[in-house]
Every structure is written in C-alpha cells, then in structure tokens.
ROSE-4610 file (N, C-alpha, C; in Angstrom, 1 decimal, always signed):
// ROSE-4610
residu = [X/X/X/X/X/X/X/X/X/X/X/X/X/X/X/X/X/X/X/X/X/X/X/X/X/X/X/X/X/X/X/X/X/X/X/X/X/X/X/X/X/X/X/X/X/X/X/X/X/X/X/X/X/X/X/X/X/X/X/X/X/X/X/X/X/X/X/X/X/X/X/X/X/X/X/X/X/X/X/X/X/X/X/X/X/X/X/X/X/X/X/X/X/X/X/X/X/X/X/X/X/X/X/X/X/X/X/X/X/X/X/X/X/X/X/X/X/X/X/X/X/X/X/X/X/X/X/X/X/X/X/X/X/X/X/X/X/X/X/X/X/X/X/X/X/X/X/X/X/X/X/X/X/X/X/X/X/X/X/X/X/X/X/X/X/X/X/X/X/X/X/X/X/X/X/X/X/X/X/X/X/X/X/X/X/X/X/X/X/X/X/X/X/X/X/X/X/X/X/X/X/X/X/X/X/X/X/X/X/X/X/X/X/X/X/X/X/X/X/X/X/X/X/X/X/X/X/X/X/X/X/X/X/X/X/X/X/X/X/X/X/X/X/X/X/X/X/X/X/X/X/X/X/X/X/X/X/X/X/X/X/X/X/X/X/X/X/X/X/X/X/X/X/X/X/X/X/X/X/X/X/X/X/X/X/X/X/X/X/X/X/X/X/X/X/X/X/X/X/X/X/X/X/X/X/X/X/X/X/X/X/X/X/X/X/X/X/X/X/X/X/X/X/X/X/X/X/X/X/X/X/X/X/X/X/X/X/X/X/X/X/X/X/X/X/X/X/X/X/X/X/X/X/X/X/X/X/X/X/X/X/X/X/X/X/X/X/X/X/X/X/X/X/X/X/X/X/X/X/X/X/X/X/X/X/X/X/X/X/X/X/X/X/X/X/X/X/X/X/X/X/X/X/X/X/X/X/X/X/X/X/X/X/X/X/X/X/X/X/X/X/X/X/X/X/X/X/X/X/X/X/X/X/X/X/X/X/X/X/X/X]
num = [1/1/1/2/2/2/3/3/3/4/4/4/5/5/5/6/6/6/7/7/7/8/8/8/9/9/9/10/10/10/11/11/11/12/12/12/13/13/13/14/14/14/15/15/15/16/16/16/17/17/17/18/18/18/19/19/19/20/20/20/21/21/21/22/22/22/23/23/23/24/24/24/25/25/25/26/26/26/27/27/27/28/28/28/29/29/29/30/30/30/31/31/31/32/32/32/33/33/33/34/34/34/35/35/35/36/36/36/37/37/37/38/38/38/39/39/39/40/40/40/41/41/41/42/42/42/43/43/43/44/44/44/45/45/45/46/46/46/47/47/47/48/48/48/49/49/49/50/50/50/51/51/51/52/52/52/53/53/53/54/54/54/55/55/55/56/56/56/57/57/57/58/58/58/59/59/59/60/60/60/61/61/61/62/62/62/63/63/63/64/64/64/65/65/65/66/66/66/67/67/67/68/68/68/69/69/69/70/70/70/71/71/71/72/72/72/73/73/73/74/74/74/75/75/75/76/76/76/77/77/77/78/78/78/79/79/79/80/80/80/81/81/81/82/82/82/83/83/83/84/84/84/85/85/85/86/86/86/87/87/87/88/88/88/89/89/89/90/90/90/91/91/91/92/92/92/93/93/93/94/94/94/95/95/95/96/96/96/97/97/97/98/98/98/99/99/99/100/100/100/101/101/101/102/102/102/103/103/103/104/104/104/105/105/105/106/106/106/107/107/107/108/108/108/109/109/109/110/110/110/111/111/111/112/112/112/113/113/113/114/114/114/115/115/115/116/116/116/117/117/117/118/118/118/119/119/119/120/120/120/121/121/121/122/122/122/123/123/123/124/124/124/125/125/125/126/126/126/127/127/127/128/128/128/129/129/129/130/130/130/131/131/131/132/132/132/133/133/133/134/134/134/135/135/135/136/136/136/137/137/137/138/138/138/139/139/139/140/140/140/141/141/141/142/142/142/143/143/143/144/144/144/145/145/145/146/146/146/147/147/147]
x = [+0.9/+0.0/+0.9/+0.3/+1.1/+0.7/+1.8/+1.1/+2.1/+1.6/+2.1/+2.3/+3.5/+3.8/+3.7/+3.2/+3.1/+4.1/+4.9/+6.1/+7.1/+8.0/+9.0/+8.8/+8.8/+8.7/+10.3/+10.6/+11.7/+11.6/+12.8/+12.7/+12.1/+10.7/+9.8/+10.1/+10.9/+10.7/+10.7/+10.6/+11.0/+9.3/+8.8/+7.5/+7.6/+6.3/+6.0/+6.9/+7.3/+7.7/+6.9/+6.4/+5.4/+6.3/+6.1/+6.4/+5.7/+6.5/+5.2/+5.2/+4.4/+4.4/+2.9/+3.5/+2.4/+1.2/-0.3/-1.5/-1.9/-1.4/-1.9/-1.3/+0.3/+0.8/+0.4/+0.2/-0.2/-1.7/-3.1/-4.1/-4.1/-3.5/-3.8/-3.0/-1.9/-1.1/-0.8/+0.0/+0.1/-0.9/-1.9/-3.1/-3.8/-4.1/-4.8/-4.0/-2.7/-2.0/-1.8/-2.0/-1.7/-0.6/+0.9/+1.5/+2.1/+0.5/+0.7/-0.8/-1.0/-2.2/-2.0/-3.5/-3.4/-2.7/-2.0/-1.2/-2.5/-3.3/-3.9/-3.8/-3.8/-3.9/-4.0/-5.2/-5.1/-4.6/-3.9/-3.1/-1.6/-1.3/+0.1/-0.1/-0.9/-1.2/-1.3/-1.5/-1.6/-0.2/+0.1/+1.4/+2.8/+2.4/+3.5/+3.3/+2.1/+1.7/+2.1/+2.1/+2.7/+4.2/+4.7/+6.1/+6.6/+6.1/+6.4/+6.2/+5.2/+4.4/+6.0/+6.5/+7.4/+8.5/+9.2/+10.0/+10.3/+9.3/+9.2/+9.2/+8.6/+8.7/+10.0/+11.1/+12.5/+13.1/+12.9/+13.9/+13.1/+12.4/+12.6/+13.0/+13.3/+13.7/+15.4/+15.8/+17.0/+17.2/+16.7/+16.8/+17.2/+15.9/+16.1/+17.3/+18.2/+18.9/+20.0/+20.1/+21.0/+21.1/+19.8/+19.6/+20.2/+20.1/+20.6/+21.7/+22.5/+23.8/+24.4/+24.0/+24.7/+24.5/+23.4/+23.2/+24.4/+24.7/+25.7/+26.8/+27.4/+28.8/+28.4/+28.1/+28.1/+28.4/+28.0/+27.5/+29.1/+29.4/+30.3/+29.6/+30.0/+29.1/+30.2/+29.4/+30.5/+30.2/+30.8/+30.4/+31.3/+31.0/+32.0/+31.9/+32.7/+32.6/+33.9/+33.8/+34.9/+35.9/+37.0/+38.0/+39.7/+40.2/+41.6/+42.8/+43.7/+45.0/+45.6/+45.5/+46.3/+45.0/+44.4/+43.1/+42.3/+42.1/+41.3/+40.2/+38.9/+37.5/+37.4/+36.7/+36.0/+34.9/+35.3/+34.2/+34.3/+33.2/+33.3/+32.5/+32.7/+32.0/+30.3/+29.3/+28.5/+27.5/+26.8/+26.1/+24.8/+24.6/+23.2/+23.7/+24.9/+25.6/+25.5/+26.1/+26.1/+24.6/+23.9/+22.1/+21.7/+21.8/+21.3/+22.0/+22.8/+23.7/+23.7/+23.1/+22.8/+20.6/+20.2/+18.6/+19.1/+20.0/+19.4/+19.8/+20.4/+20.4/+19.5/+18.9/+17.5/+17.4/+18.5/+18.5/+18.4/+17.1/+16.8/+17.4/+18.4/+18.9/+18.6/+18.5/+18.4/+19.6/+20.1/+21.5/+21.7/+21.2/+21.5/+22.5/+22.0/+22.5/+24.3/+24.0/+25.7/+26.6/+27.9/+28.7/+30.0/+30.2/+31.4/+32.5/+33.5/+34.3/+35.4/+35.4/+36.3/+35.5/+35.8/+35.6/+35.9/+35.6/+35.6/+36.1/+37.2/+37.8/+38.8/+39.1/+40.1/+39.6/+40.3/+39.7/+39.9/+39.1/+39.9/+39.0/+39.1/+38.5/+38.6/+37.3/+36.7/+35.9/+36.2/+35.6/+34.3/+33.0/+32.2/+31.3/+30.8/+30.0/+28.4/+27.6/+26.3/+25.6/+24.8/+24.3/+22.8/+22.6/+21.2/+20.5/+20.7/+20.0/+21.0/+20.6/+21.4/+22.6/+22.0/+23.3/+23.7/+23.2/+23.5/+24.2/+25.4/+26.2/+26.9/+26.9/+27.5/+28.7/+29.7/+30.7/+30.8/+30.5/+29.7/+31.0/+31.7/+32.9/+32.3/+33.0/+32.8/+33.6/+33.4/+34.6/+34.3/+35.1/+35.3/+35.8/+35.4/+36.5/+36.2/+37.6/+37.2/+36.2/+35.2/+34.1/+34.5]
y = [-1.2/+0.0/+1.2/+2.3/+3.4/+4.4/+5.0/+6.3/+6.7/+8.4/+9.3/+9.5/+9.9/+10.1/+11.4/+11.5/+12.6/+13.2/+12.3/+12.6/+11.3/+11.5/+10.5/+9.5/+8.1/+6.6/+6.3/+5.6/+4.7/+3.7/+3.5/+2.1/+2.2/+3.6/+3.7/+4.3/+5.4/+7.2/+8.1/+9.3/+10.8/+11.3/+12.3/+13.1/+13.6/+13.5/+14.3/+13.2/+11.9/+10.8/+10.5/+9.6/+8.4/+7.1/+6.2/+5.0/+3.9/+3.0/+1.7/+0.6/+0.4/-0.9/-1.6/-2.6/-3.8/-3.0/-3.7/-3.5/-3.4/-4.2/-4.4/-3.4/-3.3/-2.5/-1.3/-0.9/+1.1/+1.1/-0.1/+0.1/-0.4/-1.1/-1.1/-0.3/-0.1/+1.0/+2.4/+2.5/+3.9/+4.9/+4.6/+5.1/+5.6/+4.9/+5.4/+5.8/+6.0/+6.9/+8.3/+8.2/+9.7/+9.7/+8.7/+9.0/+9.0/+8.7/+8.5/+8.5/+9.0/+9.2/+8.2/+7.9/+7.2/+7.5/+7.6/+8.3/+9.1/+10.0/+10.4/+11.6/+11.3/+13.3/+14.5/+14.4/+15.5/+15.4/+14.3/+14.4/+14.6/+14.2/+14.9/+16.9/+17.1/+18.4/+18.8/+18.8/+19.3/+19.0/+18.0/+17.9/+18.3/+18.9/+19.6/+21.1/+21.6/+23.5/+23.2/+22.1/+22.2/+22.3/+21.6/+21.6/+23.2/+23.7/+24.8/+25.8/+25.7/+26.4/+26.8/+24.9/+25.1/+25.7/+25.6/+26.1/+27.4/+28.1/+29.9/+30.0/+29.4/+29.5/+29.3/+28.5/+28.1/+29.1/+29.8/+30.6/+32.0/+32.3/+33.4/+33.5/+32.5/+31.9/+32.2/+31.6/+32.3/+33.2/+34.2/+35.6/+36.6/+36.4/+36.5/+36.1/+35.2/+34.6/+35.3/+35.7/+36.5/+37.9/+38.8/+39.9/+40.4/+39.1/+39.0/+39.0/+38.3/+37.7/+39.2/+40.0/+41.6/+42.0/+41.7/+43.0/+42.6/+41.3/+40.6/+40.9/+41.3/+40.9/+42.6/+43.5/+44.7/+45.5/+44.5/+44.8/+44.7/+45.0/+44.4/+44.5/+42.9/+42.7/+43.0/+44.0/+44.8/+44.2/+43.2/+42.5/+43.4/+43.8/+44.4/+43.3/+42.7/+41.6/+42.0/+41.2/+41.3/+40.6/+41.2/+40.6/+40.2/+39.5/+39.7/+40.7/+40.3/+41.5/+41.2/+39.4/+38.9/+39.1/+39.7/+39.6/+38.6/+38.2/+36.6/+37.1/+36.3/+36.7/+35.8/+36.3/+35.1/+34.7/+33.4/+32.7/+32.8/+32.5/+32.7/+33.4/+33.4/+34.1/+33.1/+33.0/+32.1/+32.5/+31.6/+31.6/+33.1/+32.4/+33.2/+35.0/+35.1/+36.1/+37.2/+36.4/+37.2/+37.5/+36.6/+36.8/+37.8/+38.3/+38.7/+40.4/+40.7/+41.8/+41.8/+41.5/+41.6/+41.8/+41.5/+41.5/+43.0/+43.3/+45.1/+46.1/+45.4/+46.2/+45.8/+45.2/+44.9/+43.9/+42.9/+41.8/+40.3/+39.8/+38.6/+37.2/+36.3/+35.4/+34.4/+32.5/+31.9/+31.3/+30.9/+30.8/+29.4/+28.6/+27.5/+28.0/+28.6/+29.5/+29.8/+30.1/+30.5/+29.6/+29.6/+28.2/+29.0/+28.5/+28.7/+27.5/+27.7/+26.9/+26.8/+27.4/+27.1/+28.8/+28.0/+29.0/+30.5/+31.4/+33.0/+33.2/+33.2/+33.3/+34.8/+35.4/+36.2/+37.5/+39.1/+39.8/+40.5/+41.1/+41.2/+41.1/+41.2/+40.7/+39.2/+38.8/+37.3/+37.1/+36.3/+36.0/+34.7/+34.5/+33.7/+33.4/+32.0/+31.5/+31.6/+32.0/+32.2/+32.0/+30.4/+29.3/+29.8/+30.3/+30.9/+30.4/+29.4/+28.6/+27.6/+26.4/+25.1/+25.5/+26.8/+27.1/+28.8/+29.1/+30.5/+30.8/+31.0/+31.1/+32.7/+33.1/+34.6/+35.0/+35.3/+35.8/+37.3/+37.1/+38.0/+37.9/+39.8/+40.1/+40.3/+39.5/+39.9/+40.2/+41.8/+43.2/+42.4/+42.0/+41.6/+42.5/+43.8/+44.7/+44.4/+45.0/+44.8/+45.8/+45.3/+45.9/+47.2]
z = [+0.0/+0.0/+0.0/-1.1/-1.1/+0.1/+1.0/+1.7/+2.3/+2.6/+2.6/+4.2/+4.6/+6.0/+6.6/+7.6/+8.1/+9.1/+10.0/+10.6/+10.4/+10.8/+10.9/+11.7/+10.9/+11.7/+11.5/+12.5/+12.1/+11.4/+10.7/+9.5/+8.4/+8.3/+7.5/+6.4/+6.5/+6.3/+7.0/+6.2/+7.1/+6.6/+7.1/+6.7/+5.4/+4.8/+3.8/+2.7/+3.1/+2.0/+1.6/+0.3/-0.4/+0.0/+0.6/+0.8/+0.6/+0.8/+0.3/+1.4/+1.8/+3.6/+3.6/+3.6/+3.9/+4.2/+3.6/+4.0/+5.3/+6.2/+7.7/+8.1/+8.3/+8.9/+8.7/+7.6/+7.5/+8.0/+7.5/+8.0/+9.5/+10.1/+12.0/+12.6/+12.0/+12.7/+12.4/+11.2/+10.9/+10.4/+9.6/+9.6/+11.0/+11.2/+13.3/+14.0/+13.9/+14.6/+14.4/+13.4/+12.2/+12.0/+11.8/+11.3/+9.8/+8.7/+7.8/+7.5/+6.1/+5.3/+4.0/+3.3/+2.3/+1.0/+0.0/-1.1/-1.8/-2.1/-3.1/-3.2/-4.3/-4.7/-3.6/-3.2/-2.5/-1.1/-0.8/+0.4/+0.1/-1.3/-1.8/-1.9/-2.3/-2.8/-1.0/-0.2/+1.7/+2.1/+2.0/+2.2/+1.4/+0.4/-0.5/+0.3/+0.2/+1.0/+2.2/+3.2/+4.2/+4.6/+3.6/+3.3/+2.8/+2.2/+1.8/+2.9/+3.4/+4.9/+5.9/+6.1/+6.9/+6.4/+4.8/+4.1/+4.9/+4.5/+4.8/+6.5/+6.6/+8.4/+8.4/+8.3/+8.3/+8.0/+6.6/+6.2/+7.1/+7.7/+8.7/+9.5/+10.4/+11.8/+11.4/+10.2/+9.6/+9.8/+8.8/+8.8/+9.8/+11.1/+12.4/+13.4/+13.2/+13.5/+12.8/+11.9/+11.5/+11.6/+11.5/+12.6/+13.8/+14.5/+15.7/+16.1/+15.0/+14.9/+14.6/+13.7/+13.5/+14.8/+15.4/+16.8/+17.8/+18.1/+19.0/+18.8/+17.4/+17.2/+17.4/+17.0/+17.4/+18.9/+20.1/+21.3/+21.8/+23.2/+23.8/+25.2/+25.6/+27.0/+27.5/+28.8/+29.9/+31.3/+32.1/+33.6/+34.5/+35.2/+37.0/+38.0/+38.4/+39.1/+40.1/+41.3/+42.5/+42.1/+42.0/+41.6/+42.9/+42.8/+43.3/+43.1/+43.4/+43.5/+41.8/+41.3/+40.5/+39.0/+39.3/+38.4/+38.1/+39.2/+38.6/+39.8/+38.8/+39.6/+40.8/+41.9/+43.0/+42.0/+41.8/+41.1/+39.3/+38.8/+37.6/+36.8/+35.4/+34.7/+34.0/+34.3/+33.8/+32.9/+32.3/+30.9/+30.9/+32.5/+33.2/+33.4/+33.8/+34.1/+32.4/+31.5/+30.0/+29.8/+29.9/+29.0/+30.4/+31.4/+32.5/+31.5/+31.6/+31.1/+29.8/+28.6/+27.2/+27.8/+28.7/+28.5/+29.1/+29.9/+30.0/+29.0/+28.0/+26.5/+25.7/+25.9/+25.1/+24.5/+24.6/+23.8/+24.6/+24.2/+24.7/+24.2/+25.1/+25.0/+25.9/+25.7/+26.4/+26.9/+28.2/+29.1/+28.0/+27.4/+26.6/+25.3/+25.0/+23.5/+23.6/+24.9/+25.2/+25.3/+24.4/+24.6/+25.5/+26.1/+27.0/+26.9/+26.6/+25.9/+27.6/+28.3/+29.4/+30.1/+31.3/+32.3/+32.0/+32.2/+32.0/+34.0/+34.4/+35.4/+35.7/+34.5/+35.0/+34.3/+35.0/+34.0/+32.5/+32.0/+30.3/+29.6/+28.3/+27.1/+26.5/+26.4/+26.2/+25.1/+24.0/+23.3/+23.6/+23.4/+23.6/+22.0/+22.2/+21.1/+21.5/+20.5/+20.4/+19.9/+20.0/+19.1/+18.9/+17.6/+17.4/+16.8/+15.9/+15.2/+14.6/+14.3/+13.8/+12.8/+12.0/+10.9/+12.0/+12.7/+12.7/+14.2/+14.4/+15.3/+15.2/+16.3/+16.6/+17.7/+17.8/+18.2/+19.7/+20.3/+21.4/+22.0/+22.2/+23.2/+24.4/+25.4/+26.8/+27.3/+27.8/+28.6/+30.1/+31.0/+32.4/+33.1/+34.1/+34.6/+36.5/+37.2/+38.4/+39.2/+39.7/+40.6/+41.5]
C-alpha cells in the first residue's frame, strides 16, 4: 500500500515521504496513529503546502537569527565583578551572568545558546559563542572589569 507520512517513523521514512508498507501495517497501525495518510492526490497536494508552509517558516527563523547575529557581534558585554590582586574573579563568569547583562540592553537570550568553551575566570576581554539557530552562530565580546 502506497502512503504518505506525516512525521518520521523509524525504518519507514521521514514526513512528507510516499512509501510503500504492507497492507496491515499502514491500516492497524500507521493510519490510526496519524503517522501517515493514504497516497492520493489530495493528500500529496496538503502535504506539499505544508512543506512549503514550513519552508518559509525556516527561512525566517533564519533571517532573524541573522539579525541577531549583526546586533551581537556589534555589542560588547561589559560584567563588573569582584575581583583579586592577581586579576582573577571570586568565582566565575557564567552563561546566566552574560544573558542577565545583554537583556538590559534589550536583547533577549536563552542561558543555553551560550557556549562557553572554558571558564571566564580572570579579568579582560573574552571572546564567547552564540548558538542561534542550527546554521547560525554569533561571536559575542565579553569586557570583564574589576568591581
């Protein structure tokens, strides 16, 4: 039996495939699950607009992500933190600390996004990664001075 998937099965296919799977299995299972429709016309023709639907949805989420990516590399995050004699912080510099000091410049970030490649311990200029989207990563300076 031909039909069309609506999300990803394992073994099966990915969404929005035409596959072909035994009679039983698509009518007792995949069928009543909804993770697949019968092949016809007009479930290829829904499932192509929806594919395209998400297309454009994608490539905004892009866009924005690259927006963003100009505003970041533009910024320099500035922290005042307590520092020692030899310049190294009590404690460290963390994910929550950067998105806490970029939201009072107006830019909304989640503490996940932030990669921190090794501790931010001492003071100075710091380069950090900022994972915006699967393809869209940004470059964010962090100024560290003492308190």
């Amino acid at each position: 039996m031909e039909i069309l998937l609506t999300r990803d099965v394992d073994k099966v296919g990915k969404a929005g495939e035409t596959v072909s799977v035994k009679d039983g299995y698509a009518r007792n299972f995949l069928i009543p699950s909804g993770a697949a429709v019968p092949a016809t016309g007009g479930a290829r023709a829904q499932i192509e607009s929806q594919r395209e639907r998400q297309g454009a949805q994608a490539q905004a989420l892009v866009a924005k992500a690259q927006e963003l990516k100009g505003r970041l590399e533009a910024v320099v995050c500035g922290l005042s933190l307590a520092a020692g004699s030899e310049e190294k912080l009590h404690g460290a510099v963390t994910a929550q600390d950067i998105v806490e000091a970029l939201a009072a410049r107006g830019i909304g970030l989640d503490k996940h996004q932030v990669v921190l490649e090794r501790p931010i311990n001492r003071l100075g200029d710091h380069e950090v990664s900022v994972k915006l989207h699967p393809e869209v990563s940004a470059r964010l300076k962090v100024q560290v001075v003492k308190k």
